[in-house]
N, C-alpha and C positions, 0 to 999 in steps of 0.2 A: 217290567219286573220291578217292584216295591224294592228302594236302596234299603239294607238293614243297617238301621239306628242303634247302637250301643251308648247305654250308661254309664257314663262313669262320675262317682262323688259327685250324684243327682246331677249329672249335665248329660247331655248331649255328646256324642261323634259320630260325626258325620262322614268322614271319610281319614284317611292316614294323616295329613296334615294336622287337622282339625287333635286328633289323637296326640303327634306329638306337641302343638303349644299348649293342651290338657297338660300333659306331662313335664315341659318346662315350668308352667305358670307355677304348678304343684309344687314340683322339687328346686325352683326358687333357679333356674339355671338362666344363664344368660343365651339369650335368641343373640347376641351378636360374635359371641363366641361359644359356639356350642359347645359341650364335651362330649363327644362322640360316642366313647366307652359308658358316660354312667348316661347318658341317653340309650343306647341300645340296651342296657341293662334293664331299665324302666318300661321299655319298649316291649322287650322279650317278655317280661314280669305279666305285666296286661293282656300280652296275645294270651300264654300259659293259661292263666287267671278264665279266659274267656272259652279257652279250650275244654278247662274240668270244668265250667259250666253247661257244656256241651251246648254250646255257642257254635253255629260256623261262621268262620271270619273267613271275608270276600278275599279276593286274592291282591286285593290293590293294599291292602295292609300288610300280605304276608310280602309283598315286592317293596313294601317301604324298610320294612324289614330286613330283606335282602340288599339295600341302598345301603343300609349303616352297617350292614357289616363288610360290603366291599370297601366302605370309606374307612372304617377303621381298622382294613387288614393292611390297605396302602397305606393308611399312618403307622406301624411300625415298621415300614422299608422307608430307609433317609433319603434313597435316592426319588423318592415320590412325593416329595414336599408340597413342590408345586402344583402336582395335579389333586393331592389332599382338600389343599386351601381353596382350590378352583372348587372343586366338588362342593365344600363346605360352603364357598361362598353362595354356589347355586343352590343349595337347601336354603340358606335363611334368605334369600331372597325371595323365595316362596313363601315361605311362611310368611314374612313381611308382608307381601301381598297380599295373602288369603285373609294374612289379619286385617287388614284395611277394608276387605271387601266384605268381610263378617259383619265388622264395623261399621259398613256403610250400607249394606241390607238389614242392620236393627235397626238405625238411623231412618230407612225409607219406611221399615216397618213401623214405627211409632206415629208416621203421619200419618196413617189407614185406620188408628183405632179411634172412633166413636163416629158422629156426626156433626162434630163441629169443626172435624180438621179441612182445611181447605189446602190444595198445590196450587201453585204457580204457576202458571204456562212453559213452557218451555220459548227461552227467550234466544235471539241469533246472538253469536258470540263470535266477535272478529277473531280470525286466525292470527294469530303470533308466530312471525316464520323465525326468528331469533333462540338461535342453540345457544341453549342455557347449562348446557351437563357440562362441569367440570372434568376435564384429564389431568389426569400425572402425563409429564414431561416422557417419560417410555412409552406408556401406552400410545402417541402420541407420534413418538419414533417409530413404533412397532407398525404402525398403521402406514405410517407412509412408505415404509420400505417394502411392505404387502403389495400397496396399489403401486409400487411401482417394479418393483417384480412382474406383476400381472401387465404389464403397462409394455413390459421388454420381452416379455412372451406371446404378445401380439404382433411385434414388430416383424415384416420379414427380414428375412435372414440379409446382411451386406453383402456387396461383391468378393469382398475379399475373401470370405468362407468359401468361393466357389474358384479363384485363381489359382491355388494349387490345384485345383483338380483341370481345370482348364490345360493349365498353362505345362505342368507336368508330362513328358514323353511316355508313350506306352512301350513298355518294356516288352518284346516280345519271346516266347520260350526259344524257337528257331537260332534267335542273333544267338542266346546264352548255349544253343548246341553247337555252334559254330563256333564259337570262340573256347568250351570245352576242347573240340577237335585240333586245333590249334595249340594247346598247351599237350595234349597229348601228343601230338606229331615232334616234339622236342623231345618228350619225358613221356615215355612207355608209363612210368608210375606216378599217380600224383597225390598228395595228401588232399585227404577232403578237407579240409580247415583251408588249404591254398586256393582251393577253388572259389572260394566265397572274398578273396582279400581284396579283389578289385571293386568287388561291389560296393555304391556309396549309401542306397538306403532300402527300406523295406522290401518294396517294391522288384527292386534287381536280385534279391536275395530270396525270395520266393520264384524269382522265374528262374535262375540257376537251381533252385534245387527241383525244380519242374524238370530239370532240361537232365539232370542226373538220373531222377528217375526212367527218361523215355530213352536214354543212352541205355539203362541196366536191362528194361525193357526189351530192347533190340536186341539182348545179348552185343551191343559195343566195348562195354565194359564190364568191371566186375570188381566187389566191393572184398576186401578183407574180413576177416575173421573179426577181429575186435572193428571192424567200422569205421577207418582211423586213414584207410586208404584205400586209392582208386587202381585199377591195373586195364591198360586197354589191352582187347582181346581182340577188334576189326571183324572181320571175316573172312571164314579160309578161301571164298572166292577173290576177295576185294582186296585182299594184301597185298598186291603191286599196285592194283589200285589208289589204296588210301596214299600209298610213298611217292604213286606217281601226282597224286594230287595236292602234295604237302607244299612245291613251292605254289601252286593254285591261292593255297586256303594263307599263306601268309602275305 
């Protein structure tokens, strides 16, 4: 499909780029700082203009379109500064391009006209392996603390991430229903806050409160109203039982 060429102030556009350095070069705006707001004004202006000519404009114009106003709706949020400038920088750095390369397709085109233009061979050109590109001192920071991020997220993991779990006792539900049993056989009532004071970490405090639930479970025990105390209940078979086993369990 035939790309559609538009006129503008007898030139040529060629595609949205092409469009807006038309439109800086016109309104005299600086490509190194754009003005976002009277560039998409200018922008808008010409789509309009093309549209009551009943013109159809390609869609790659109406999404250039759509570029300057997401750029200049994050320019009036302060906390978007950065990503503004970034956005802006990657527009004129296109434009810059495309101009060089306009630039340098008139350039190739003016050796083609007549018969007396001659080219040049194309000649071998040794490589230059020497970085030439200038940084600022941040970007420069930024860069290295990236590859080395990436540098500690390869690494495996050290031993010592794995010694507390090695080295750590497995706490089992059982031990913490037996030692429930035991503070019960002293104290028919016990606060639930007491039951946990012996515990020293995570670990012991989730298998007591395991060991609470398989006590309530059984019907052994039996929890208060407001939740605040414990009351053992045994069982009506076991009740000599449990007293006869109480110097056992101590």
């Amino acid at each position: 499909m035939k790309q559609l060429v538009f006129n503008i102030n007898d030139g040529q556009c060629e595609g949205p780029l092409d469009l807006v350095l038309q439109l800086i070069s016109k309104h005299k705006l600086n490509i190194l700082d754009i003005n976002i707001s009277e560039l998409l004004k200018q922008y808008t202006a010409q789509i309009e203009e093309w549209q009551k000519e009943k013109t159809e404009v390609s869609s790659e114009f109406l999404e250039m379109a759509a570029r300057l106003v997401y750029i200049k709706t994050k320019e009036l949020l302060p906390k978007y500064e950065e990503e503004v400038q970034k956005e802006k920088d990657e527009l004129v750095g296109q434009l810059l391009e495309y101009k060089a390369c306009k630039h340098a397709a008139f350039l190739l085109s003016q050796q083609s006209n007549g018969f007396n233009s001659f080219v040049r061979p194309m000649q071998k050109i040794e490589k230059d392996n020497t970085y030439k590109v200038t940084h600022k001192p941040q970007e420069i920071l930024l860069a290295y603390n990236d590859a080395m991020g990436r540098g500690k997220r390869r690494l495996p993991p050290r031993d010592e991430v794995f010694t507390p779990l090695v080295v750590k006792p497995v706490i089992s539900v059982s031990s913490k229903i037996v030692r429930l049993l035991r503070q019960f056989y002293h104290n028919k009532n016990l606060k639930f806050d007491d039951a946990f004071a012996l515990n020293t970490d995570k670990s012991e405090m989730v298998a007591t409160f395991l060991a609470i639930l398989e006590l309530i479970k059984a019907h052994r025990i039996k929890m208060s109203e407001d939740n605040t105390e414990m009351r053992f209940l045994g069982r009506e078979k076991d009740t000599g039982k449990e007293e006869s086993k109480g110097d056992n369990i101590e």
